[in-house]
N, C-alpha and C positions, 0 to 999 in steps of 0.2 A: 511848214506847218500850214493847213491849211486854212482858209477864211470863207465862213458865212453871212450873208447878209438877208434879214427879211427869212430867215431858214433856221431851225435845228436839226440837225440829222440825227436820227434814233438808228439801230441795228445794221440792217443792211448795208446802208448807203454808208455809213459812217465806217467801217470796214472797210469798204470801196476805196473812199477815198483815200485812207490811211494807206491800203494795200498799194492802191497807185505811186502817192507819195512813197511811199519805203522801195519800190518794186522796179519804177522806171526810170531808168536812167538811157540817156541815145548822145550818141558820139555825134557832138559839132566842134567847128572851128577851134582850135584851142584848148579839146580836151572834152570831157563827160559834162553833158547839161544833166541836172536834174530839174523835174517839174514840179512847181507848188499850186495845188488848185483852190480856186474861188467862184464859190459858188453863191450867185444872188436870184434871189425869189423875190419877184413880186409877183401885183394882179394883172397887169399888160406881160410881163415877160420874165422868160426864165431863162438863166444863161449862167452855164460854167465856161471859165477862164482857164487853163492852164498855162503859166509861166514860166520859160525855161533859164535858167540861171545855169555860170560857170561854177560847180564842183560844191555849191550850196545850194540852199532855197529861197529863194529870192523874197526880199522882203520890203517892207515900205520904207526903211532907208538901209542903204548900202546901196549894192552895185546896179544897175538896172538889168532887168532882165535880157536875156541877149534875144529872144524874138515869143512870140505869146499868140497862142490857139483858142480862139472863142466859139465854144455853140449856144447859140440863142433860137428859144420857140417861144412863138405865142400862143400860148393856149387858147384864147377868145379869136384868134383869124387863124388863114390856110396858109401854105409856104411850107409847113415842117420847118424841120431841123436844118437851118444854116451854119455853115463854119466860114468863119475869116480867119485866116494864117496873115502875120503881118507881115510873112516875109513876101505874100503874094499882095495883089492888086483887089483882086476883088470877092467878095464873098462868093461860095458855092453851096447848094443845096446838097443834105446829106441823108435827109428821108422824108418824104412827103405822108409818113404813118404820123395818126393822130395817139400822142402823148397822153394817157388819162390823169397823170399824177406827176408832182416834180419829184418824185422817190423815183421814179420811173426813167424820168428822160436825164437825170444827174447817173444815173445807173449808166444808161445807153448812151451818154457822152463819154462817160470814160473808157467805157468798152470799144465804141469807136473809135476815142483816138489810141489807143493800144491798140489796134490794128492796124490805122494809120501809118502808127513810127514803126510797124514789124511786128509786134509781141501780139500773144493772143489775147483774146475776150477777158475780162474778169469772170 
């Protein structure tokens, strides 16, 4: 289930995300992760989360998530869209295109990482 912060999601996005959450599941260690996404809005920066968990959704107690995909943009500076993988070291650039809205770039993160893990665009 997913979690906002500093955000409500109306129509689009809120589809999105649901669709993601029902939709994506990727074979790790151990069997089927599913991802649960968190999405926080502020005025410095916006950044979805997705957490992948063994054979549920990962939640703020129970099991820890087995490893977790972050994109963050600042809408007031340059950079674009960065992602950190925790299973990697260090963060890498994902698009240097300027985000006009956070409907926008929560949209273009999940679309990104479902091409990412394999699957297509939303």
């Amino acid at each position: 289930m997913a979690r906002y912060y500093g955000y409500s999601p109306k129509g689009t996005v809120k589809s999105a995300v649901e669709s993601f959450e029902s939709r994506t599941q990727i074979l790790g260690a151990g069997g089927m992760l599913l991802g649960t996404v968190y999405v926080d809005i502020s005025d410095e920066e916006w950044a979805v989360a997705i957490a992948y968990g063994r054979a549920h959704h990962p939640g703020l107690r129970g099991p820890e998530p087995v490893y977790e995909v972050r994109y963050a943009y600042r809408p007031e500076g340059e950079g674009g869209i960065k992602r950190l993988d925790t299973r990697e070291e260090t963060p890498c650039a994902v698009s240097t295109d300027t985000i006009p809205s956070a409907d926008e770039f929560v949209i273009r993160a999940l679309s990104d990482e479902k091409k990412r893990i394999g699957g297509t665009g939303l």
